[in-house]
C-alpha atoms as one frame of an Amber mdcrd trajectory, in Angstrom:
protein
  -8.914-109.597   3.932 -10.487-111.408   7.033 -13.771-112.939   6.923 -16.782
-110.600   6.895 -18.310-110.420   9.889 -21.760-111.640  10.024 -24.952-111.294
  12.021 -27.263-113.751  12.096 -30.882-113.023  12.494 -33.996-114.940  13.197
 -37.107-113.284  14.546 -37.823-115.884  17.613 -38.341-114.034  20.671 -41.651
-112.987  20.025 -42.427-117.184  20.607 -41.699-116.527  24.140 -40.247-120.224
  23.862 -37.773-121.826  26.442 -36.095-123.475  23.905 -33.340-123.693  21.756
 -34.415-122.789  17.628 -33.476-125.793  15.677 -31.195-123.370  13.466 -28.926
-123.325  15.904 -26.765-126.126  14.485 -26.695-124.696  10.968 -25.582-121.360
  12.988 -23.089-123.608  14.417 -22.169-124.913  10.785 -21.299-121.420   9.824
 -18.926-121.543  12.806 -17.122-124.367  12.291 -16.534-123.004   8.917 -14.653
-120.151  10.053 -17.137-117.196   9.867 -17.209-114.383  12.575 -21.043-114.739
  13.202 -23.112-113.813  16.139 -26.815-114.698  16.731 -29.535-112.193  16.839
 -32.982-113.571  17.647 -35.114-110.350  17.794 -34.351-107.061  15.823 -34.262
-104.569  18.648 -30.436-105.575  19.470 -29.745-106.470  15.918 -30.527-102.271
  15.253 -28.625-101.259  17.698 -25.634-103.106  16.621 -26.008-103.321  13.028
 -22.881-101.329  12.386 -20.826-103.705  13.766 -21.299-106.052  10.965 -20.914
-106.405   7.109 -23.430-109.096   6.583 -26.675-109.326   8.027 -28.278-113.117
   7.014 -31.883-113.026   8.084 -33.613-116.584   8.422 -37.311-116.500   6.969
 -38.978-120.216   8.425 -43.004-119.103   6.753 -43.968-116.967   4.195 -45.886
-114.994   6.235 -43.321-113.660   7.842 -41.700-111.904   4.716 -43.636-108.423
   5.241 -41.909-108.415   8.608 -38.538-109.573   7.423 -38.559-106.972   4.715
 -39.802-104.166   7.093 -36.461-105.362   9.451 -34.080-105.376   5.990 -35.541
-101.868   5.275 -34.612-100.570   8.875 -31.269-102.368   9.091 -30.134-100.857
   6.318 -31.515 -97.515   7.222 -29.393 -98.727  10.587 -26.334 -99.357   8.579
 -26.472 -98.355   4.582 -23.237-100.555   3.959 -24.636-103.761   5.426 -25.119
-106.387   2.769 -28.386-108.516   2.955 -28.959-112.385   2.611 -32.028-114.077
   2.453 -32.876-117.590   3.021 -34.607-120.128   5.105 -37.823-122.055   4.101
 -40.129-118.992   3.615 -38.193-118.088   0.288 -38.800-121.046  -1.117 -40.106
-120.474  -4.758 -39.610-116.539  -4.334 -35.912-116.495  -5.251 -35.891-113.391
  -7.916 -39.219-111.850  -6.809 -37.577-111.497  -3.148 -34.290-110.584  -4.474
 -35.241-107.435  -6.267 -36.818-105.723  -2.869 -35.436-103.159  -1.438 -32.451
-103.853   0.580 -31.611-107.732  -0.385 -28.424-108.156  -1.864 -28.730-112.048
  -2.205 -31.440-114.761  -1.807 -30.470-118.337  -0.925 -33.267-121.213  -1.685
 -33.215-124.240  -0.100 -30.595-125.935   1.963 -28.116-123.112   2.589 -25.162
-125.629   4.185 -23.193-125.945   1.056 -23.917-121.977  -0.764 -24.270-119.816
   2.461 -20.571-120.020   3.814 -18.792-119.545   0.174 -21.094-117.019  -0.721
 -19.971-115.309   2.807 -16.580-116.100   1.635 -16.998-114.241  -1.861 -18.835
-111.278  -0.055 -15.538-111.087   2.485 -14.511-109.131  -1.586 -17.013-106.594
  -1.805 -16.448-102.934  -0.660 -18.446 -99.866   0.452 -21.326-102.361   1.208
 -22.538-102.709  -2.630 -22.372-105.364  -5.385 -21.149-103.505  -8.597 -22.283
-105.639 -11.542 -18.718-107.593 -12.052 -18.656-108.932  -7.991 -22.485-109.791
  -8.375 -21.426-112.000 -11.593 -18.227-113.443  -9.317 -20.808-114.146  -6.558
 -22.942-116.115  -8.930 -20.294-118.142 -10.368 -18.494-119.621  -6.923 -18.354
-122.942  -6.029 -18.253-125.039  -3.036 -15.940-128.463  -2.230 -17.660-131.622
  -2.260 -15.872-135.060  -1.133 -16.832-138.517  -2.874 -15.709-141.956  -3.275
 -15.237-143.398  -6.359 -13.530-147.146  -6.673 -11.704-146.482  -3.247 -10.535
-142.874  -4.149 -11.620-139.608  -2.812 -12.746-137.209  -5.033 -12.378-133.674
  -4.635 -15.103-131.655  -6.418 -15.722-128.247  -6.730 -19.753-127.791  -7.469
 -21.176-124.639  -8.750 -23.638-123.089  -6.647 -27.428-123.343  -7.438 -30.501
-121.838  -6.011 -29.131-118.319  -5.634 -29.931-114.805  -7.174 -27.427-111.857
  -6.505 -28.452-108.242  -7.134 -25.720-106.218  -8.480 -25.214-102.760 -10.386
 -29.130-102.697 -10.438 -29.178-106.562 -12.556 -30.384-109.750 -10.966 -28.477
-112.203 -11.713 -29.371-116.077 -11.161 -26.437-118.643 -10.238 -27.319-121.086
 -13.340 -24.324-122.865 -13.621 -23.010-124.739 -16.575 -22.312-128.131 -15.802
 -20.477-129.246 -18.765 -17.775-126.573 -18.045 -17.445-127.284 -14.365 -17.285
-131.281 -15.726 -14.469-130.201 -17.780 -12.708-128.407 -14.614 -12.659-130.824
 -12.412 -11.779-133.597 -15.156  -9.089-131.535 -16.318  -7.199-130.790 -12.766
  -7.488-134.038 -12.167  -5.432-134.768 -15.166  -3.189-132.601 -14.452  -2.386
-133.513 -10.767  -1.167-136.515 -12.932  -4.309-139.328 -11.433  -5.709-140.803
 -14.776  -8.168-140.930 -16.330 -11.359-139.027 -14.650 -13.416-141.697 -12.527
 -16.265-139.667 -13.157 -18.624-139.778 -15.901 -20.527-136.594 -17.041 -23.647
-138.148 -16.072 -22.396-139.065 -12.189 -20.667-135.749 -12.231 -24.032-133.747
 -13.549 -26.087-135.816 -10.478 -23.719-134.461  -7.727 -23.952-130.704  -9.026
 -26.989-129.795  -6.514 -27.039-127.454  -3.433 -28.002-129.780  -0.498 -26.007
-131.829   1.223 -25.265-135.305   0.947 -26.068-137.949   2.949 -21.969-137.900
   3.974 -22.205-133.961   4.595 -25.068-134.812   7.050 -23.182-136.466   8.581
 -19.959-135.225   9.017 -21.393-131.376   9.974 -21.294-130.142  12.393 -19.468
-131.324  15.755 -20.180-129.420  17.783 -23.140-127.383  18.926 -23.436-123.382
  20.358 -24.043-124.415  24.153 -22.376-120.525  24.863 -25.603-119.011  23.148
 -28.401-121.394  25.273 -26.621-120.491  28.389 -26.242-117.256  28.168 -30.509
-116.910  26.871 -31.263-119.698  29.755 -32.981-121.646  27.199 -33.791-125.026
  29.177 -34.757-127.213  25.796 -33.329-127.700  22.639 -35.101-128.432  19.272
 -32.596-130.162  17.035 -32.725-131.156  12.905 -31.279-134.633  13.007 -32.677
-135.795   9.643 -33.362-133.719   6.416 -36.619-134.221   3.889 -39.757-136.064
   4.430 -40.277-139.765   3.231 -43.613-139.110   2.268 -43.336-135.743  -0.166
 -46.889-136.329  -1.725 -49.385-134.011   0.627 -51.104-131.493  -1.622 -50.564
-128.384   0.488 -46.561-129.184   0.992 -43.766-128.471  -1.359 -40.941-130.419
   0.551 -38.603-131.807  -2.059 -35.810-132.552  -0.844 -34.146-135.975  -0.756
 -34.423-137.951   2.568 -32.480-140.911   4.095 -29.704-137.801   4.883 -29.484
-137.837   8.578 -26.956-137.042  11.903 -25.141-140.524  12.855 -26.900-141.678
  15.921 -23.210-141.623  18.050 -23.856-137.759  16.932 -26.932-137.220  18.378
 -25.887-139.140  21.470 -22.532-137.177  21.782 -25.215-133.754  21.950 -27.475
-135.464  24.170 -24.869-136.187  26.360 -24.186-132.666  26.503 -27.439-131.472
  27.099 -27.583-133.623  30.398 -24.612-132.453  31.442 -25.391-128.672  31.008
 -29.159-129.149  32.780 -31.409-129.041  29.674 -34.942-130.348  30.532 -36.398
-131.126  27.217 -35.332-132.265  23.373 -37.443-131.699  20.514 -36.597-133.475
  17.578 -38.090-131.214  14.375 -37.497-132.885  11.492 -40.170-132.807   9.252
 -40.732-136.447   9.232 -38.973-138.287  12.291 -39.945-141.904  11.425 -37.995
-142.420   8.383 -35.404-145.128   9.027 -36.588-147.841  11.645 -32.907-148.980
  12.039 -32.186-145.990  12.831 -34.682-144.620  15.092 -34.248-147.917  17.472
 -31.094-147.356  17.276 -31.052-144.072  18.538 -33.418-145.402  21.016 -31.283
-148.357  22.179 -28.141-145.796  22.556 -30.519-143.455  24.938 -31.197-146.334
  26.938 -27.626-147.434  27.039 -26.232-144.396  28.289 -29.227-142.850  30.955
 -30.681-140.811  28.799 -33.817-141.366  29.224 -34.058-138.296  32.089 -34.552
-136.121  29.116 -38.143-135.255  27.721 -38.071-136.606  23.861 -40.389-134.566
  21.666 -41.129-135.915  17.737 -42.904-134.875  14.380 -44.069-137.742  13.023
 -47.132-139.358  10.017 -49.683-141.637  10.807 -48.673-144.038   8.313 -45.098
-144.466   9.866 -45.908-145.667  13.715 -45.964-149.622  13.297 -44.271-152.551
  14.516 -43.780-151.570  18.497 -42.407-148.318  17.385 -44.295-146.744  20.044
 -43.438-148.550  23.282 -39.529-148.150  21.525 -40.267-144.523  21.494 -41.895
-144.528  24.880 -38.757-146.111  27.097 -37.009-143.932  25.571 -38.369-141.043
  27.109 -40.185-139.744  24.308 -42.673-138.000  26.077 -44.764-135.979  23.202
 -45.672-137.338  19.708 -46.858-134.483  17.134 -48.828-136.204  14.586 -49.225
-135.062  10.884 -52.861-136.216  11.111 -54.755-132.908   9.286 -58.288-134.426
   8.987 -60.334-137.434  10.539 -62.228-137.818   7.370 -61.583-140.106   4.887
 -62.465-137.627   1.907 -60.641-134.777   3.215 -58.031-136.972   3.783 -58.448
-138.129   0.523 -58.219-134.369  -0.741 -54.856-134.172   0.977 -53.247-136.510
  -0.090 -52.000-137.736   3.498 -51.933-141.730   2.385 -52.181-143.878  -0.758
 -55.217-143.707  -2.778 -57.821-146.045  -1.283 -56.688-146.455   2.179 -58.517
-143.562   3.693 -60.681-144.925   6.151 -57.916-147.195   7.347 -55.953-144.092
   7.838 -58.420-142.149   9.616 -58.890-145.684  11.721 -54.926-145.842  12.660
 -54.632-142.012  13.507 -57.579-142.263  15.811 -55.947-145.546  17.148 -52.204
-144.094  17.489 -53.737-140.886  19.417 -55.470-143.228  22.265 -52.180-145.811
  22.276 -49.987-142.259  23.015 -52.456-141.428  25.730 -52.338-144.896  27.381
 -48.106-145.069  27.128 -48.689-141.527  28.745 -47.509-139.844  25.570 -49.108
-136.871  25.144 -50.143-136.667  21.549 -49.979-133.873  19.103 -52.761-133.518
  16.724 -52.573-131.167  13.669 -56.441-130.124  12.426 -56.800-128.803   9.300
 -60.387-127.191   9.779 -61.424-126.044   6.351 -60.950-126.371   3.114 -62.349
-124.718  -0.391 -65.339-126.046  -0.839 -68.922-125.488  -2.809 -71.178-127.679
  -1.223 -71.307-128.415   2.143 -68.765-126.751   3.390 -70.188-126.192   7.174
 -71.498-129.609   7.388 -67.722-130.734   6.728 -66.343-128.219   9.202 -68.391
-129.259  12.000 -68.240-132.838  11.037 -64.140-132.735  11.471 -64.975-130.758
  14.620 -67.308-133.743  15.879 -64.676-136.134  15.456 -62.078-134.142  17.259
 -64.099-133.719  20.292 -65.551-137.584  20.535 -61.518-138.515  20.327 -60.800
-136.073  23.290 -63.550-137.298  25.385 -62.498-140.837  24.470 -59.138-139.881
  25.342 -59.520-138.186  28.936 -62.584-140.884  29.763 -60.029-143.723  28.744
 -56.523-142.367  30.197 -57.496-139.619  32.011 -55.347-137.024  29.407 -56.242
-134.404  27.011 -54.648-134.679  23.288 -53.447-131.427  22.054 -55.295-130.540
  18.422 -53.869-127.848  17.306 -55.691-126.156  14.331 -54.848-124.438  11.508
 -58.554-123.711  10.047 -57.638-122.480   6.810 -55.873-124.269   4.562 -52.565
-122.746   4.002 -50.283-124.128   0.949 -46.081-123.686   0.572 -45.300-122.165
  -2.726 -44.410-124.481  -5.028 -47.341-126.730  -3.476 -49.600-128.769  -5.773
 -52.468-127.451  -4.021 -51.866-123.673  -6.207 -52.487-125.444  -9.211 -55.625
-126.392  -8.227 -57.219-124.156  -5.953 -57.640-120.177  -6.278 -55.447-118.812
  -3.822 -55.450-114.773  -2.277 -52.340-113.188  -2.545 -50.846-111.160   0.500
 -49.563-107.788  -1.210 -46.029-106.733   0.173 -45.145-103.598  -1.239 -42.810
-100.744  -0.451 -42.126 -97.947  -2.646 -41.847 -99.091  -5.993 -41.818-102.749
  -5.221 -44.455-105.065  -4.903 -44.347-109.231  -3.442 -47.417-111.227  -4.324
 -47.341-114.550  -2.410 -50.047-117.220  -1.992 -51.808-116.395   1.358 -54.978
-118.260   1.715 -57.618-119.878  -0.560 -60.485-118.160  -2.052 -63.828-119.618
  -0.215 -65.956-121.213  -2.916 -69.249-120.307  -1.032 -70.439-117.297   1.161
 -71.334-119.885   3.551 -67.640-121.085   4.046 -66.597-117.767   3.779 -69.103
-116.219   6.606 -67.851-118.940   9.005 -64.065-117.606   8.797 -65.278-113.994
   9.149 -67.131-114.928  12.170 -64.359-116.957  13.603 -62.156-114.497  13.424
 -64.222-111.790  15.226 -64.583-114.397  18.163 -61.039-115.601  18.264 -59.999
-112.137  18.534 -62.140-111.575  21.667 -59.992-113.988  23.659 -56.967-111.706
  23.795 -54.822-114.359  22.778 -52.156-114.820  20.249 -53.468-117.199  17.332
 -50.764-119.503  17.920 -51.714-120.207  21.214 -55.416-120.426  21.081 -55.666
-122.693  18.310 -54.563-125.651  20.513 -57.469-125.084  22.996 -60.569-126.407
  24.399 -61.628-122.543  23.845 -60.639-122.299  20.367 -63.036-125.544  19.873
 -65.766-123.251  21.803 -65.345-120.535  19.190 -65.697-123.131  16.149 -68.809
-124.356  17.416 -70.789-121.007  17.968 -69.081-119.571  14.757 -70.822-122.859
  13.051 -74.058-121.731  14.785 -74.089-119.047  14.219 -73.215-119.186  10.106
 -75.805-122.153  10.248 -78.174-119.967  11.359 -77.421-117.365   8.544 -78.040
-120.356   5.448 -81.719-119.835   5.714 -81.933-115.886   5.787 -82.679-114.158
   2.520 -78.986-113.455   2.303 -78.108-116.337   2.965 -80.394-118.087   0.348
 -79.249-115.428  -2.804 -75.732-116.153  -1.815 -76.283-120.050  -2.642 -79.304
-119.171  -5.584 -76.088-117.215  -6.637 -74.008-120.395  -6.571 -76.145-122.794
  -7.798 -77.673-121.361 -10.804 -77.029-121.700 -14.544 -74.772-118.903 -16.205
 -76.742-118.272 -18.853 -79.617-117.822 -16.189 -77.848-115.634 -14.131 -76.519
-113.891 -17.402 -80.459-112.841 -18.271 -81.579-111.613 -14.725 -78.016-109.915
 -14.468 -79.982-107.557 -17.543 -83.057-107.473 -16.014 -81.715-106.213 -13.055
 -78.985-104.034 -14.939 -76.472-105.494 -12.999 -73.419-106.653 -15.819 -71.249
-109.057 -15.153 -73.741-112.232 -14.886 -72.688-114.099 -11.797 -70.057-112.537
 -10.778 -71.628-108.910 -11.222 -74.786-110.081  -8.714 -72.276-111.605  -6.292
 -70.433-108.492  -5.879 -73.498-106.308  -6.054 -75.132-108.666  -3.198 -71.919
-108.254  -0.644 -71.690-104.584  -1.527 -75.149-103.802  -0.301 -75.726-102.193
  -4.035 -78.695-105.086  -4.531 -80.944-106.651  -1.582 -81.664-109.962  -0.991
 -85.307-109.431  -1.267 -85.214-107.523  -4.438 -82.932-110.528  -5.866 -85.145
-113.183  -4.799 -88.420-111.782  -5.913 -86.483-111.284  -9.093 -85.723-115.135
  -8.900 -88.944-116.031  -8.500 -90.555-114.634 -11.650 -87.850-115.954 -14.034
 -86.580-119.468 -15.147 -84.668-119.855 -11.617 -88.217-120.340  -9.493 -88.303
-124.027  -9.878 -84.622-124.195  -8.018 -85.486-121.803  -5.238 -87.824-124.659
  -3.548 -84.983-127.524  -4.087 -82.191-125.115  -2.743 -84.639-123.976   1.059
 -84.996-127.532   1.351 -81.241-128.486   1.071 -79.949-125.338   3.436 -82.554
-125.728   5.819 -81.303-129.592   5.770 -77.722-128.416   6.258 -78.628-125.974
   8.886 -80.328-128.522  11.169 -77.297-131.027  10.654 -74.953-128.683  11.579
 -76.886-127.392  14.617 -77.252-131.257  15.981 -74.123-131.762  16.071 -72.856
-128.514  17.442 -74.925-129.577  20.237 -72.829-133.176  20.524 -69.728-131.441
  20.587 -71.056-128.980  23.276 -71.986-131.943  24.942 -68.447-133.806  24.750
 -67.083-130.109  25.787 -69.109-129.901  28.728 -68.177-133.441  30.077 -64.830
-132.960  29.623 -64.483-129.641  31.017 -66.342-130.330  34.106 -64.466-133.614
  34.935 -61.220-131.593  34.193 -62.293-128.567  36.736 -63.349-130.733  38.850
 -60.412-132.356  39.448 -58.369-129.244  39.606 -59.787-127.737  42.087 -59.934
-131.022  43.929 -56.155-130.665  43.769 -56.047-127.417  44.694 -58.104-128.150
  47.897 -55.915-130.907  48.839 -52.568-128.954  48.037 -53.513-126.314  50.182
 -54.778-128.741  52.956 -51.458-130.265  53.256 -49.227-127.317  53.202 -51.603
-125.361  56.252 -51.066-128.700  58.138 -47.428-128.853  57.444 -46.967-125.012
  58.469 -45.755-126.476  62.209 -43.177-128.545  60.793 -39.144-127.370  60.269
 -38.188-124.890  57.207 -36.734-127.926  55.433 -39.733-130.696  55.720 -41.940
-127.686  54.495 -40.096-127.158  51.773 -39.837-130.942  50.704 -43.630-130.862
  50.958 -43.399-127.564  48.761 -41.786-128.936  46.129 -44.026-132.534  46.184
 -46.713-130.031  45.586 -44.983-128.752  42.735 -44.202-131.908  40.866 -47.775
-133.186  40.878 -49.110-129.572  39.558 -46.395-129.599  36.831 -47.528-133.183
  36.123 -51.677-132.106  36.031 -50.360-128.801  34.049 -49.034-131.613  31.037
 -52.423-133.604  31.270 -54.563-130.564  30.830 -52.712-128.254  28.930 -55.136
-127.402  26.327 -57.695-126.540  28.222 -57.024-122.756  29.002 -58.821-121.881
  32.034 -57.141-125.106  33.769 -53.880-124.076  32.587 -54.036-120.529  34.047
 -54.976-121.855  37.175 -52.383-124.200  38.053 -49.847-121.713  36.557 -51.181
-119.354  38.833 -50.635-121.718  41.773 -46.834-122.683  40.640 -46.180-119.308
  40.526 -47.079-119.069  44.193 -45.127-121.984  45.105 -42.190-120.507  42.888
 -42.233-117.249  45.751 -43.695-119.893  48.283 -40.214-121.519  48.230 -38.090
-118.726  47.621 -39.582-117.298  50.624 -37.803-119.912  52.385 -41.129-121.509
  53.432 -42.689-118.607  55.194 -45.500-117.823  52.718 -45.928-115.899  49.324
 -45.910-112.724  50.046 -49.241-111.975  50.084 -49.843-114.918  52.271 -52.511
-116.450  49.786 -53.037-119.975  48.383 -54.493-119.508  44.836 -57.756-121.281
  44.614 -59.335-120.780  40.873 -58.170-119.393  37.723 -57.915-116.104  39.114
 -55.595-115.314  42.271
């Protein structure tokens, strides 16, 4: 029976991205390895064609994109009821049988799916009329892959049981748990009998090889080539690439990568596809690898090779830790070509860092010292640096004072940045604190769940952490209403001068709310002994002590007032005093320095428009004087416009408003051009953000 054939989905084109998906050279893995598979990367075409195809293998990169992946499964199969579904990807990570018993999944792959995915394919290649009966579910589980090692100058032929996998079959759920003794004995035993000697194996060395990811010599060796057919045919002009697997750090408290590092791409291999990339016009490379700087040989290595061979042309793009840029790293990076630097730096201070875990205990300030240093030596090498921002986190005390104090930072290190080198770093946020599953973080926070459920089955995954105060809490609400306002996708606003704009007056305006009635219960609430709140829970005949008044205060079944005045005539009066003073403290804290980072927002977004529409004024100058001159000089002149826009377009790109209007003007010079020099064709020269 020939191989099944396969599509491959990953829900992408909603990114709107020019480039490449990193996945593309595990895609091209599956190739190599003989499977008929073809690449889906949005799920209108994948319904429309989902009866061409026995397996569908959706690709799940977050966990919060699982209620859409299992709304696709559900309508895929509705597409094609004899389609058999495979899960996998980085969003199932720690969801293995809760995923694998929703509607619709056949099989759920964790972790590194190199070594499992194509045998499982293989053992599915078995199955008829589109369902796992009990006995092909138990075959499934029980496969193994082939795994080459050197032992005292002999290669070794393994066969490894698979691991990480649950298979749904005849209504069980089955979990690949293989026995490692027996597959010992298997291997030991052929090799006996293919008349080598004695097994050079040990049960020990044997049992330490019997994982699912691959080796460092897999790495390697897979794959060779690389689907240039599929980022022709979608025009994609970058590629993002995996050259290196795991992160060398592994100890940040919201993260649960585990997976061994020093497992990388030779650097000939990389070269070999960057070569290629030249060739076939791509613009831009993004290495994604969780952490980039992990070898130092290697990295100026790969350096020295793009160097050797002209590669520089290309625009390098790296993830990379604070901790790991040292020793001229940088300027190796920089004549390179790397051109953009996205640093792990999540906080800019030292006890949120701390809280993080983003650096060994004790050297938080001299982290928070380096990451502000590394951002301004990007911006003087003309890197543009990437900064992620984690805004909030759970918190009791304080928890707006924090928020605005990581906010203050930010903003003095962008001023600093466009006042010393004339650039803009890009901070993207993510302003709650999100955690993996399987993250240490879920031990030791209270996490909401995001409810999945369809028909009889229900997903509970970690979603985002329970606020510890109504304060903290408030400030999300109102953030959210604001952000929302824009009209722009989250993804894209929270790397903006705007999105800074809508922290600061949702700060104000939750600062603002700390000293209202409401705002004082909430944090009486807090504050106050149990047994306290136990006592004026009865007098009130409110159960449920603390937790009853909470709920009874948000609910709008108990007001403020009534609350207070109950306060004040029981034990809690002497705390009322000491608890105005402290939020009226916080409240004028956080409202002086909302008013610094207005401040450093106002400077830098004047200089910035400024000196857009200075180039605007001068663009527009030259190209009315150049009208007289031939089709082709115009043109030249055309395109010299072009290059510096595209060039103030990568200085400025965070700031929205400056962005729209240079993209505005490129898109005139885009029909400017193909005009063949005789004007866009409404004749106009965009002047401001809006044409």
């Amino acid at each position: 029976m020939s191989s099944p054939r396969v599509a491959f989905y990953i829900d992408y084109d909603k990114f709107r991205r020019d480039e490449a998906p990193a996945i593309l050279l595990f895609f091209q893995h599956l190739r190599e390895e003989g499977h008929a598979v073809d690449l889906f990367t949005s799920e209108e075409p994948l319904l429309a064609k989902a009866g061409d195809y026995d397996v569908a293998a959706l690709s799940v990169l977050s966990t919060l994109e699982l209620r859409a992946v299992l709304e696709t499964v559900a309508r895929v199969k509705e597409a094609n009821p004899g389609l058999l579904v495979v899960l996998g990807g980085a969003g199932v990570s720690g969801l293995l049988t809760a995923l694998v018993r929703a509607p619709g999944v056949d099989v759920v792959v964790e972790g590194e799916g190199d070594r499992t995915l194509p045998v499982l394919l293989e053992g599915l290649r078995r199955v008829k009329n589109g369902r796992l009966s009990r006995e092909e579910a138990e075959g499934l589980r029980r496969r193994t892959f082939p795994r080459r090692v050197r032992r005292d100058g002999a290669e070794l032929l393994l066969r490894i049981p698979i691991s990480g996998v649950a298979v749904k079959g005849g209504g069980e759920v089955l979990l690949a748990s293989p026995d490692i003794e027996e597959a010992y004995s298997a291997n030991s035993q052929s090799w006996r009998e293919a008349g080598k000697g004695e097994y050079p194996l040990t049960p020990e060395e044997f049992s330490r090889l019997c994982h699912p990811h691959s080796t460092p010599e897999e790495v390697e060796s897979t794959p060779r080539g690389y689907p240039w057919d599929i980022v022709e045919a979608r025009g994609w002009k970058s590629v993002a690439l995996y050259a290196q697997r795991g992160c060398n750090w592994g100890r940040c408290s919201y993260c649960s990568i585990s997976t061994p590092t020093n497992r990388r791409l030779q650097v000939e291999r990389v070269l070999a596809l960057l070569r290629e990339a030249k060739a076939r016009g791509i613009e831009r490379v993004t290495f994604e690898d969780d952490q980039f700087l992990q070898d130092t040989r290697w990295v100026k290595k790969l350096c020295e090779g793009i160097k050797a061979e002209g590669l520089q042309g290309l625009r390098y793009g790296a993830m990379v830790r604070v901790d790991a840029v040292r020793g001229g790293l940088l300027e190796e990076l920089r004549s390179a070509g790397f051109a953009r630097l996205q640093i792990g730096v999540e906080s800019l201070l030292p006890e949120k860092v701390r809280y993080l875990r983003k650096t060994p205990r004790g050297r938080e300030e001299a982290y928070v010292a380096r990451a502000r240093e590394l951002v301004m030596e990007c911006a003087a090498l003309e890197m543009t640096p990437g900064v992620f921002i984690i805004t909030t986190r759970p918190k009791e005390k304080g928890a707006l004072r924090e928020a605005v104090a990581e906010l203050r930072a930010v903003a003095g290190l962008m001023r600093e940045a466009y006042e010393r080198h004339k650039s803009l770093p890009t901070f993207n946020f993510n302003d709650i604190l999100m955690a993996y599953p399987g993250a240490p973080l879920l031990e030791e926070e209270e996490y909401k769940r995001l409810i999945i459920s369809r028909d009889s089955y229900t997903l509970e995954i970690p979603y985002i952490f329970e606020p510890r105060s109504m304060a903290l809490a408030n400030l999300l609400g109102n953030l959210m209403a604001l952000s929302r306002r824009r009209g722009v996708a989250p993804e894209a606003l929270n790397e903006t001068l705007e999105h800074m704009e809508d922290l600061v007056q949702a700060l104000e305006v939750s600062a603002k709310h700390l000293t209202t009635p409401t705002g004082l219960a909430f944090e009486l609430l807090g504050s106050a002994p149990q047994e306290a709140l136990d006592s004026l829970g009865e007098r009130l005949e409110i159960p449920g002590g603390r937790v009853g008044l909470v709920q009874a205060l948000a609910k709008g079944r108990l007001e403020p007032t009534v609350l207070l005045e109950a306060m004040r005539s029981a034990p809690l009066a002497p705390i009322i005093e000491k608890v105005q003073g402290e939020l009226s403290e916080e409240r004028a804290a956080v409202l002086a320095l909302c008013q610094e980072i207005k401040r450093d927002l106002d400077t830098v977004e004047g200089a910035i428009i400024r000196e857009v529409n200075g180039h605007l004024q001068e663009r527009k100058k030259r190209l009315i004087e150049a009208g007289s001159l031939p089709r082709e000089e115009l043109l030249r002149k055309a395109a010299e416009v072009q290059g510096a826009t595209e060039a103030l377009l990568a200085r400025f790109y965070p700031y929205l408003k400056a962005r729209r209007t240079l993209e505005a003007l490129l898109a005139w010079l885009e029909k400017f051009r193909a005009s063949s020099g005789r004007g866009a064709p409404d004749g106009k020269i965009y002047t401001s953000d809006r044409p």
